[in-house]
C-alpha positions in Angstrom: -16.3 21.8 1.2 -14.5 25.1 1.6 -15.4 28.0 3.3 -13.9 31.5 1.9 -14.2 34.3 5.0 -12.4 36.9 3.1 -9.3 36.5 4.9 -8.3 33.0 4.7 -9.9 29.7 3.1 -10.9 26.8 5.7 -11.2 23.1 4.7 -14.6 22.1 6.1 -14.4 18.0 5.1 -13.5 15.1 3.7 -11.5 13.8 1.7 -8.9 17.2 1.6 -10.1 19.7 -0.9 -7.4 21.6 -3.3 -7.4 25.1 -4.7 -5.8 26.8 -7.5 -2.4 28.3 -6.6 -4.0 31.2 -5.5 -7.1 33.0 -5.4 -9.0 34.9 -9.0 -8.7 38.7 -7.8 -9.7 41.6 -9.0 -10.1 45.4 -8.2 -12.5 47.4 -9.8 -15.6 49.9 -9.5 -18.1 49.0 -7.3 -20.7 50.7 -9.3 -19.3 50.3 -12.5 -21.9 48.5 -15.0 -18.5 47.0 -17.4 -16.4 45.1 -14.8 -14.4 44.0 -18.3 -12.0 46.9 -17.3 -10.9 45.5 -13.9 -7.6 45.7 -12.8 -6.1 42.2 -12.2 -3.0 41.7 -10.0 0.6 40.5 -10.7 0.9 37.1 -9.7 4.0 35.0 -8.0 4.9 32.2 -10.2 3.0 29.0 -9.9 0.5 26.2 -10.9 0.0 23.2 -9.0 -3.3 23.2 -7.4 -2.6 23.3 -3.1 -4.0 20.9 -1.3 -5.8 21.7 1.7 -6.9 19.0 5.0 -9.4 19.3 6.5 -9.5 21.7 9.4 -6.2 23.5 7.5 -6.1 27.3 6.3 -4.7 28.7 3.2 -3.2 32.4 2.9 -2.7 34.5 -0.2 -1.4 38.1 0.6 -2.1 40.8 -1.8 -0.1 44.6 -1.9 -2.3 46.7 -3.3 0.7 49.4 -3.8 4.1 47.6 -4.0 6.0 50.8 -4.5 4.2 52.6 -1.5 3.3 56.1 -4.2 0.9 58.3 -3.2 0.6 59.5 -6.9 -0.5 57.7 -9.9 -2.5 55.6 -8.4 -5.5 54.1 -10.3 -8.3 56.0 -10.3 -11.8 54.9 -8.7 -11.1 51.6 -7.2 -12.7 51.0 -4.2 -13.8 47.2 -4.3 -11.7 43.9 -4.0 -13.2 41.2 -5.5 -11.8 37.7 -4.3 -12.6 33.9 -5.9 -11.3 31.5 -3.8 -11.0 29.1 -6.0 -11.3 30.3 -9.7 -9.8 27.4 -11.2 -11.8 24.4 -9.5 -15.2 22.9 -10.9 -17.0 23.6 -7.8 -16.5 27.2 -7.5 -18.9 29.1 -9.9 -18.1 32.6 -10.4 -21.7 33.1 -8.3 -19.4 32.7 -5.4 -17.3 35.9 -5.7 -16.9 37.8 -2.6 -16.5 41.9 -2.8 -14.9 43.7 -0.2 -14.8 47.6 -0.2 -11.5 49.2 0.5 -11.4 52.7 2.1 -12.1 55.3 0.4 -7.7 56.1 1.0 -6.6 53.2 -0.6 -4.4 53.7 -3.1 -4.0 51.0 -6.5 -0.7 51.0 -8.6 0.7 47.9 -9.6 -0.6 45.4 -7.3 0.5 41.7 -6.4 -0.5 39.0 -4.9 1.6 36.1 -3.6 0.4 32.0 -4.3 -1.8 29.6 -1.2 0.5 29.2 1.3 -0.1 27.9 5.1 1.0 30.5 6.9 0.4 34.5 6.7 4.4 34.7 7.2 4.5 32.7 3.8 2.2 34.1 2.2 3.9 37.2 2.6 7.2 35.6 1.1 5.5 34.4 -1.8 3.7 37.7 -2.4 7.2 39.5 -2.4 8.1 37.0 -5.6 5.2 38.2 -7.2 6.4 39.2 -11.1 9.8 38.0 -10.7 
């Protein structure tokens, strides 16, 4: 079983569980009916599904403004929307978690980085991200 807490994913049994490379993300309108128009991120390379023991953790890092502007920033995103594991057969969509993001976050370009065990690698992968 795996348990998503919005920061990490947690391997909860036995035998080891395995994700897609990295987490289905999207940013979007909280209170937009048409969620068709979402913005999806910029992914590092990769495709092997990670494997993940039991007790283990898996990070995926996501920069929501690579280029650090202040301007032309995406209007009206203020939700994160984060499958864990968007690829597997025991993840329905029904299992999407939505976080908020303050209401100064800004959206341009964003990327995310593949399943990794660490933050610290996480981060490295995240700075492949579209390269």
């Amino acid at each position: 079983m795996l348990c998503p807490n919005g920061q990490h994913a947690t391997a909860t049994g036995e035998p080891p569980c395995s994700l897609s490379s990295s987490p289905g993300v999207d940013l979007g309108n909280s209170t937009a009916r048409d969620q068709s128009k979402n913005i999806k991120l910029v992914l590092a390379s990769g495709t092997l599904r990670v494997p993940v023991a039991a007790g283990q953790k898996a990070y995926a890092v996501i920069d929501l403004d690579p280029s650090g502007a202040t301007t032309g920033a995406a209007p009206g995103i203020d939700e994160l929307n984060v499958l864990v594991d968007d690829e597997g057969t025991n993840m329905p969509l029904a299992n999407t978690r939505n976080f908020p993001l303050s209401s100064g976050a800004h959206v341009l370009n964003p990327q995310m980085g593949l399943y990794r065990p660490t933050v610290a690698e996480a981060v490295t992968s995240m700075a492949g991200a579209g390269k």
